[in-house]
N, C-alpha and C positions, 0 to 999 in steps of 0.2 A: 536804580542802576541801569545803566544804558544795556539796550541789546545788541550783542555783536550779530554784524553783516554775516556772519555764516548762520546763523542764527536764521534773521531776514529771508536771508536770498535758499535755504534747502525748503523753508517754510512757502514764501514764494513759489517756488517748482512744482511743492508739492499742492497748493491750491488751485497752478494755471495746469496742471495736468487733469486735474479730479474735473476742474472746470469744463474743459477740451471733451472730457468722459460724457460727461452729465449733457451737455449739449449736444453730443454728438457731431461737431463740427469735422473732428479728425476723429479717424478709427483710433479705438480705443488701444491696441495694439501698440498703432504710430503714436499715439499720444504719449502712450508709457513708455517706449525705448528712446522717443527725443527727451523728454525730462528723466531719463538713466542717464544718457550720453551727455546732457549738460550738466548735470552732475559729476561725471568726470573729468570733462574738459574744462569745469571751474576749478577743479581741485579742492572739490568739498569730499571723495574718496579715492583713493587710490586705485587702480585697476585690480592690484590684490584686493582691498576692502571691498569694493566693489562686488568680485568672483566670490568672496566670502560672505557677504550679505544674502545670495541668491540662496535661498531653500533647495539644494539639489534633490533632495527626499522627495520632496512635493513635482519638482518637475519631471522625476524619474519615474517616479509613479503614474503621474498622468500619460506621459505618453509610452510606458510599458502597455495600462490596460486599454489606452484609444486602439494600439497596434493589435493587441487580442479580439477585440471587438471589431476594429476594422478588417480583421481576416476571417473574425465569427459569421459577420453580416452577411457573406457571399453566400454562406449555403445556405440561406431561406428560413433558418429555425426561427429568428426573431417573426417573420410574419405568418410563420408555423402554426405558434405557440397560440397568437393575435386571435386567426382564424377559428382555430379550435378553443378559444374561450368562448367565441361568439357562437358555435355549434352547442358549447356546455352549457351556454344559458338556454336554450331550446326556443328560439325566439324572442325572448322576453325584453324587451328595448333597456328597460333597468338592471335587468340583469347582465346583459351585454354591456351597459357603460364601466357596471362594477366590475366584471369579470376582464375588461381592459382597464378599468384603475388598478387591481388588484396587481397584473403582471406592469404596466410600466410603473408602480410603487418596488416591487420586489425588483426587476430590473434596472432601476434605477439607485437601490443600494447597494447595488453591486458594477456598474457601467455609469459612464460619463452620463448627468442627465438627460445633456442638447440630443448625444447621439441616440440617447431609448426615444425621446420624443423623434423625434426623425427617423427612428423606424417606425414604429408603433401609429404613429398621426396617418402617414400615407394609408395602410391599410383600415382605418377607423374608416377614412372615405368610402373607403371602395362600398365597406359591408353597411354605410350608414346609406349611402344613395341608395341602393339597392334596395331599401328599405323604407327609402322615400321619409325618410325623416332627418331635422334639422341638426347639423353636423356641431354648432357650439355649445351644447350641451358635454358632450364627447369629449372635448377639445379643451374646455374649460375646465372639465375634470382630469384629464389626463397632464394638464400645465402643475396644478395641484398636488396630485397625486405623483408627480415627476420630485417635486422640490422636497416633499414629505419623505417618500420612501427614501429621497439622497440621501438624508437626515442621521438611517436609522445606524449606519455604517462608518466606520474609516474611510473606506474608501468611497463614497456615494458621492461625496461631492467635494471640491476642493478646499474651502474651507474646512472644511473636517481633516481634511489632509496637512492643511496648514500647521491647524493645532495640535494634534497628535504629534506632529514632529516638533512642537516647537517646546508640549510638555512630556513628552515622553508613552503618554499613551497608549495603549494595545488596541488591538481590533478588538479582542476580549471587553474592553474596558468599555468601548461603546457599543457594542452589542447589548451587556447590561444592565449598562445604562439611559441607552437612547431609544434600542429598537422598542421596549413594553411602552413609552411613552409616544414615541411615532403607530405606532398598532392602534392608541386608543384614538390620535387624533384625527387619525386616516377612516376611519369606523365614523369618528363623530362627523368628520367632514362628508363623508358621504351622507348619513343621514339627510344633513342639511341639501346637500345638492340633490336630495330626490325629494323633497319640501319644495325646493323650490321650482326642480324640472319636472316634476314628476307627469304634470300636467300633459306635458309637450310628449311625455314619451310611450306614446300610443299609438299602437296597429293594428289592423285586421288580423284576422288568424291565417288568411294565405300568405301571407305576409310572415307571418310568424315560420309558416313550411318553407318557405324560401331558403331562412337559415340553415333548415337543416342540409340543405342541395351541396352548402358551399362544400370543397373541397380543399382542406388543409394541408393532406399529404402533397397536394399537388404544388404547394410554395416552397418545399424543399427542393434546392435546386442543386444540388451535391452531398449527398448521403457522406461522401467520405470524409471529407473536409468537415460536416457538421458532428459524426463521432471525434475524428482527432480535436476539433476546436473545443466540443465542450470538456474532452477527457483534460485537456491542458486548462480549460476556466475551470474545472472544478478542482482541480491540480491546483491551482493558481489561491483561488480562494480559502482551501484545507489551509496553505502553509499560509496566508493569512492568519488564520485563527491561531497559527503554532507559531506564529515569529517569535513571540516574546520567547518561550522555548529554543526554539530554533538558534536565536542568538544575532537573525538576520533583520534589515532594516525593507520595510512596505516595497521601493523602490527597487530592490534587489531581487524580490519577489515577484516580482509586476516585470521585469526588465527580464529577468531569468524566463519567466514563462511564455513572452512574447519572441526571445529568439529561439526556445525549444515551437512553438510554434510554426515560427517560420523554418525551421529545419526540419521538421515533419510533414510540411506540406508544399513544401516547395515551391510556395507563392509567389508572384513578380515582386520581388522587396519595392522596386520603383511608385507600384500602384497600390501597396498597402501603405508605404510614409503619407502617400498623395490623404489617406482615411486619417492622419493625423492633425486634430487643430492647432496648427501652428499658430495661427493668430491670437489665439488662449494662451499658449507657452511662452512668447515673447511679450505679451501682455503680461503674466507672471514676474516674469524676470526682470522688467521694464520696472513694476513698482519693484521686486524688494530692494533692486538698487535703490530707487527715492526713498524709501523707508528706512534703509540702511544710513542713507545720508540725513534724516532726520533721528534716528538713534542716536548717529556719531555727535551730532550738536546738542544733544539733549533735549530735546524737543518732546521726546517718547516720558522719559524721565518727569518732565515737568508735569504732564498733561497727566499723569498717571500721581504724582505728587498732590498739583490740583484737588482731582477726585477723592485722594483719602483725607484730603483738609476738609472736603465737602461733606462729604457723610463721618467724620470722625475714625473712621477704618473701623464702622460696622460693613457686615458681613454682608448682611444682606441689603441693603441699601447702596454700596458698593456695586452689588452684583445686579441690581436693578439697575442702575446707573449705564454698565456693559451692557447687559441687554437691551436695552430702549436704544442706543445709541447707535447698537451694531443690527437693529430692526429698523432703525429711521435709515441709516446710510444706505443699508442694501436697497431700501425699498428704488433708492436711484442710481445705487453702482452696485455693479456686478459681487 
């Protein structure tokens, strides 16, 4: 049986986009809103179908908690926290890399990943020179220890956010389920990176007193803004845990706490949007229109048809199938 051209041409889109991605020729962004917009303008979806493909769940949420975090970052507690892990380990070079895996893993189950590493990395520098020792150890584990802790949450990282909204999901439901199996791998993962750095991560004992000098109070840079910011993230987080109760949707929660934020603090709204990644959002919105257009043609349909001809619609050979496919892809698109 012949394939029809809408068939062809959404399948098409959707391989010169991912291609665009992969290479890096065009931002990844612009990649995904020019194959949305041709999508449109072929008349593979309608502008309704289109606005109805888009996950608004998923986009309301990201840029609810970018707006919390990007008003949280001003008062200093993110390099607060950094500091005073590195005072807790009392010098210890291994102690201090865990003691920053541990907070950007738990910060990153709850905040954008890029934005914990972007805070968390700048300060890793400061306290690793200082200490005259080599910063990719640190680095390496805090890239790890970013992607792990996303894991263990709804909200950690977007794909989790994808899913939850696409099955119905609670925060509850991966708490669970995700965080006791993220705890054991993030344990086992360090093991291994102190097997393998452990060598490298060695100092004199003046060296070790140095740590204790640093001053952590002194990176808080607005006391008041960092009470009202975390009373609102932790505000923000509770009714997380209560949505399904509650009756409210992730994004409504994420969006509700980010304008009571900015109405208790009374932030430049101009230069808090400026702390949102727009290039994420529109990159978002960019694929679910192509995905939307390759639903409407069946495409999603077939390839999921395919898979249960292939393993017989066992369970778990099915499910290894998902898995492997959605670990090869990532490894090269976001």
């Amino acid at each position: 049986m012949a394939v029809e051209w809408p068939v062809i041409f959404a399948a098409g889109i959707f391989i010169i986009v991912y291609s665009l991605i992969v290479t890096e020729k065009i931002h990844r962004a612009v990649a995904a809103l020019a194959g949305g917009v041709v999508v449109l303008v072929s008349g593979l979806l309608t502008q309704a179908e289109a606005v109805h493909a888009i996950d608004f769940n998923t986009i309301g949420l990201l840029v609810g908690m970018m707006i919390i975090v990007g008003v949280t970052r001003r008062s200093g507690v993110f390099e607060f926290l950094a500091v005073w892990a590195a005072r807790l380990a009392q010098g210890e070079p291994f102690r201090i890399l865990a003691g920053l895996a541990v907070l950007t893993a738990v910060a990153s189950a709850f905040l954008d990943n890029v934005t914990t590493v972007l805070l968390v990395v700048p300060v890793t520098f400061s306290i690793v020179y200082e200490l005259g020792l080599n910063p990719f150890p640190f680095i390496v584990t805090e890239i790890l220890a970013s992607n792990i802790g996303g894991t263990a949450t709804l909200i950690g990282d977007p794909p989790n956010i994808m899913i939850a909204s696409a099955t119905k999901l609670t925060f509850l439901d991966f708490i669970v389920n995700l965080t006791p199996v993220v705890i054991v791998i993030f344990l086992v993962t360090l093991y291994f990176l102190w097997l393998i750095y452990r060598k490298e991560l060695v100092i004199e004992n003046h060296l070790k007193e140095k740590v204790k000098t640093f001053d952590a109070v002194a990176q808080i840079k607005d006391y008041r803004l960092m009470r009202r910011s975390l009373i609102v993230l932790g505000l923000t987080i509770l009714c997380f845990f209560l949505h399904g109760a509650l009756g409210l949707e992730t994004a409504s929660i994420a969006l509700g706490g980010a304008v009571l934020l900015l109405l208790i603090t009374r932030v430049e709204i101009e230069d808090v949007l400026l702390s949102v990644e727009w290039p994420t959002i529109f990159f978002f919105m960019g694929l679910f229109v192509i995905v939307g257009a390759l639903e409407k043609v069946g495409i999603i349909e077939a390839l999921a048809r395919a898979a249960l001809e292939i393993t017989k619609g066992q369970v778990l050979a099915t499910g290894t199938i998902i898995l492997w496919l959605s670990a090869l892809a990532s490894s090269i698109v976001d």
